[in-house]
N, C-alpha and C positions, 0 to 999 in steps of 0.2 A: 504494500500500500504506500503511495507516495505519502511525504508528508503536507499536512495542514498547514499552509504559510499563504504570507502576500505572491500575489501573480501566480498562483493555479487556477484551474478551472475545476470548481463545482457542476456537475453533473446531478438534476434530480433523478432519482430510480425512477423507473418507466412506469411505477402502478400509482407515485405520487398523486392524490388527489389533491392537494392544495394550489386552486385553480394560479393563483399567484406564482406559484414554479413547478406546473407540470410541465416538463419534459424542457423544461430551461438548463442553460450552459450559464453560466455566473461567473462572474471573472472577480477573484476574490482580490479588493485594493489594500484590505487592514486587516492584521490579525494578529492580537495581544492581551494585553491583560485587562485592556479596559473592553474587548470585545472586538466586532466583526464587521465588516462593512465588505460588501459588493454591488456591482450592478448586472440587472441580468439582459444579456447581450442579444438573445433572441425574442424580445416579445414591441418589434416596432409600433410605433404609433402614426396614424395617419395624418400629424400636425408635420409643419419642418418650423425648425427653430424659430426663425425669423417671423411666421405667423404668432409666435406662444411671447414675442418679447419686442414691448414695442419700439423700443429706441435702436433694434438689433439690426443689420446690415443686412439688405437683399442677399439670399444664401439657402442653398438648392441642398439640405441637409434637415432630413426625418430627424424626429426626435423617439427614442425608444423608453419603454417602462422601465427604471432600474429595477424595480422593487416595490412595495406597497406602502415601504417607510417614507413617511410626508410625498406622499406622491401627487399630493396638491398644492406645494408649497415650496418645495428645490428645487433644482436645476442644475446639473451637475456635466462634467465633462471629461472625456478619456482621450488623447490624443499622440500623436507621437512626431511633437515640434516642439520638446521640452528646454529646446538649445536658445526656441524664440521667446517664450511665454516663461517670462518669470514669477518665481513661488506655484511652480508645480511640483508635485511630487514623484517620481519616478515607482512606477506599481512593478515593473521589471524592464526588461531589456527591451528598447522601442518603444513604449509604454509609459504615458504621463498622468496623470487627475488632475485637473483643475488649475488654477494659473490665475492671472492676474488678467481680471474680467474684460477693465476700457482697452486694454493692451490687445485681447484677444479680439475686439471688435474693433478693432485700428486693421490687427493684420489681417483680419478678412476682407473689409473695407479694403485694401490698397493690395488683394488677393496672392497674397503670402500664406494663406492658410487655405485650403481648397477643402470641398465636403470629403473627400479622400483621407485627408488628416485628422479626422475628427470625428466624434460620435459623440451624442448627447441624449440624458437620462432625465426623466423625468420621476424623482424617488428613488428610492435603493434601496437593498437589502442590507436588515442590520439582525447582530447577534446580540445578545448580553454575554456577558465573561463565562465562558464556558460549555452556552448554549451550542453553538455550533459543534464541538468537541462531543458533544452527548446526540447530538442528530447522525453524525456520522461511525458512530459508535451501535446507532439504531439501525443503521442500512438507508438513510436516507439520501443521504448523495455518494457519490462516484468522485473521487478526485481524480484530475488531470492534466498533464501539460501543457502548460499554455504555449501559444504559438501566435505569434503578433497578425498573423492573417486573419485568426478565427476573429479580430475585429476592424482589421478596418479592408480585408481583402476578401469576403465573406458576404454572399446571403444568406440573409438568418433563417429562414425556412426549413434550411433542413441542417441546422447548427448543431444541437444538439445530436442528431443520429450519427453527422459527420466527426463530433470528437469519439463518441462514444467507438464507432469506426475503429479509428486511428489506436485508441488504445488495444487493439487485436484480442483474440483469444475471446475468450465467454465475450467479451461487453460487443462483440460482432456481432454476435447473436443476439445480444439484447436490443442494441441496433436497429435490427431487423425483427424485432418483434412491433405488431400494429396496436396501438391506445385505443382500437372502433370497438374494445373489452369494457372500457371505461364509459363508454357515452351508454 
């Protein structure tokens, strides 16, 4: 079993019913003692940024559900131009959270920043200290290596079955099992 850190991918098991992360791929940003934070990468939404914020730069860039935490009230972002956007923080290799906001809407504005480099969450996934530890513990997620495609080179559509893929062996199978059990 890989280990529980920042920059892996959470996998929900395939019978999860919690409509919130079934059959979601989560890309986990924080993970310590004060708890857990990710966003989850396959559940887009049919807004693009620039409609959900008014002062924000014409910019051809969906906005996706992180998670169910304040998902009416953040706004958050994962990008990999951490060399531009300063006070981001680096979630892994290629891989940045959030930055310095007027800054971020300057470089789009003067299109240094293309919808390629960026993805943005509406809410995110949170744990409390140790919740997370005890879900996976239950069989409730799959952990996996992240790969800087699965977000910004990637349709999310079939995200989930495509990590689940890659990690070979049983989770192939799993894979390739259909959710039309659950409806």
């Amino acid at each position: 079993m890989s280990e529980l850190k920042k920059g892996v991918i959470l996998l929900a098991e395939p019978f999860m019913v919690d409509p919130n992360f079934k059959r979601s791929a989560v890309l986990l940003c924080e993970h310590g003692k004060e708890g857990s934070v990710g966003f989850v990468l396959n559940h887009p939404l049919s807004h693009r940024v620039d409609m959900l914020i008014e002062d924000f730069p014409e910019f051809d860039a969906h906005v996706y559900l992180g998670g169910p935490v304040e998902a009416d009230s953040t706004l958050h972002y994962l990008h990999n131009v951490g060399d531009l956007l300063e006070n981001s923080v680096k979630v892994s290799r290629g891989i940045y959270w959030g930055g310095d906001f007027d800054k971020l809407k300057f470089l789009i504005s003067n299109e240094l920043i293309q919808p390629h480099n960026i993805r943005f969450f509406i809410g995110y996934s949170g744990w409390e200290t140790g919740q997370l530890d005890e879900e996976l513990k239950s069989g409730s997620w799959v952990i996996a290596d992240n790969d800087i495609n699965y977000l910004f080179n990637n349709e999310s559509d079939n995200l989930w079955k495509e990590i689940m893929e890659n990690k070979g062996n049983t989770f192939s199978v799993i894979a390739r099992m259909s959710d039309s059990s659950l409806n």
